[in-house]
N, C-alpha and C positions, 0 to 999 in steps of 0.2 A: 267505314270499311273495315276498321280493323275489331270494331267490336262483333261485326256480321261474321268475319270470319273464323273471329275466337268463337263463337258461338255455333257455327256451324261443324267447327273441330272437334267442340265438346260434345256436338251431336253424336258422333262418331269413334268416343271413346278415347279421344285422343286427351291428357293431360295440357289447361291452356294457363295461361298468364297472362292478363294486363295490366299494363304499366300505363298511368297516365298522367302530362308533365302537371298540369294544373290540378287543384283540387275539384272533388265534385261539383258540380254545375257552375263552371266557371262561363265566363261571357270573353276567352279569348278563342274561340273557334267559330269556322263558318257558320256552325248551326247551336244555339243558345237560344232559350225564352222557351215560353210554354206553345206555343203553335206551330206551324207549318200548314203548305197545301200541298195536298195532295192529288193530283190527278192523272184520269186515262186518255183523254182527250189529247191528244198528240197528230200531226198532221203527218208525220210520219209511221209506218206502222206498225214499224221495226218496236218505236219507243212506244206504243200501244202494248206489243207484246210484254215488253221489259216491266212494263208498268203492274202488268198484271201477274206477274213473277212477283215482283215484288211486294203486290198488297198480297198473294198467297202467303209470302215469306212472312210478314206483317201478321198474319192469320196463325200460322205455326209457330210462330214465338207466341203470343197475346197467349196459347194453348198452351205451352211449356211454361210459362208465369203466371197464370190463372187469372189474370187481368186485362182490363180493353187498354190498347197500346193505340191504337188509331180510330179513332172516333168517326167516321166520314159524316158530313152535316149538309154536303152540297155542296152544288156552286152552278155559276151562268157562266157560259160562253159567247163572247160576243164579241161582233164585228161586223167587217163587210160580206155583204152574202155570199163572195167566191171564197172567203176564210170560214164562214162555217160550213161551205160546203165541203169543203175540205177535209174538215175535220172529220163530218159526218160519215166522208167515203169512207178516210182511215178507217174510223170506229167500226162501221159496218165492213169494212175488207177484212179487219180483225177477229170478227166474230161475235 
């Protein structure tokens, strides 16, 4: 959060700083290692929306750093048919 936000201050011409307790790619915060998932599929469709804010977001940084930051490669959803139905409404109620 706080580097989204220095980032998006600096968009803005705003002078930013950060400070950070660990040294670079340290392995004491939630998120360390080289992966992550990513996804849109949310049963709710609130987090559909948010989701897709956010791979924009993902998209306009990758643009300001001239490199790919989010790789997307896929993935399966799966379950009981009244959970993918679910999802499927989300997604398609979303757009």
């Amino acid at each position: 959060m706080g580097s989204a936000t220095a980032w998006h201050l600096a968009r803005r011409g705003r002078s930013v700083a950060l400070l950070e307790r660990f040294g670079a790619g340290h392995t004491r915060g939630s998120s360390h290692g080289g992966t992550r998932i990513f996804r849109l599929a949310y049963v709710d469709g609130v987090y559909v929306h948010l989701a897709r804010a956010a791979q924009r977001g993902w998209r306009e940084l990758e643009e300001d750093v001239g490199e790919t930051l989010l790789d997307v490669t896929g993935g399966v959803d799966h379950g009981a048919p009244e959970s993918i139905a679910a999802l499927a409404a989300a997604l398609t109620g979303a757009g």
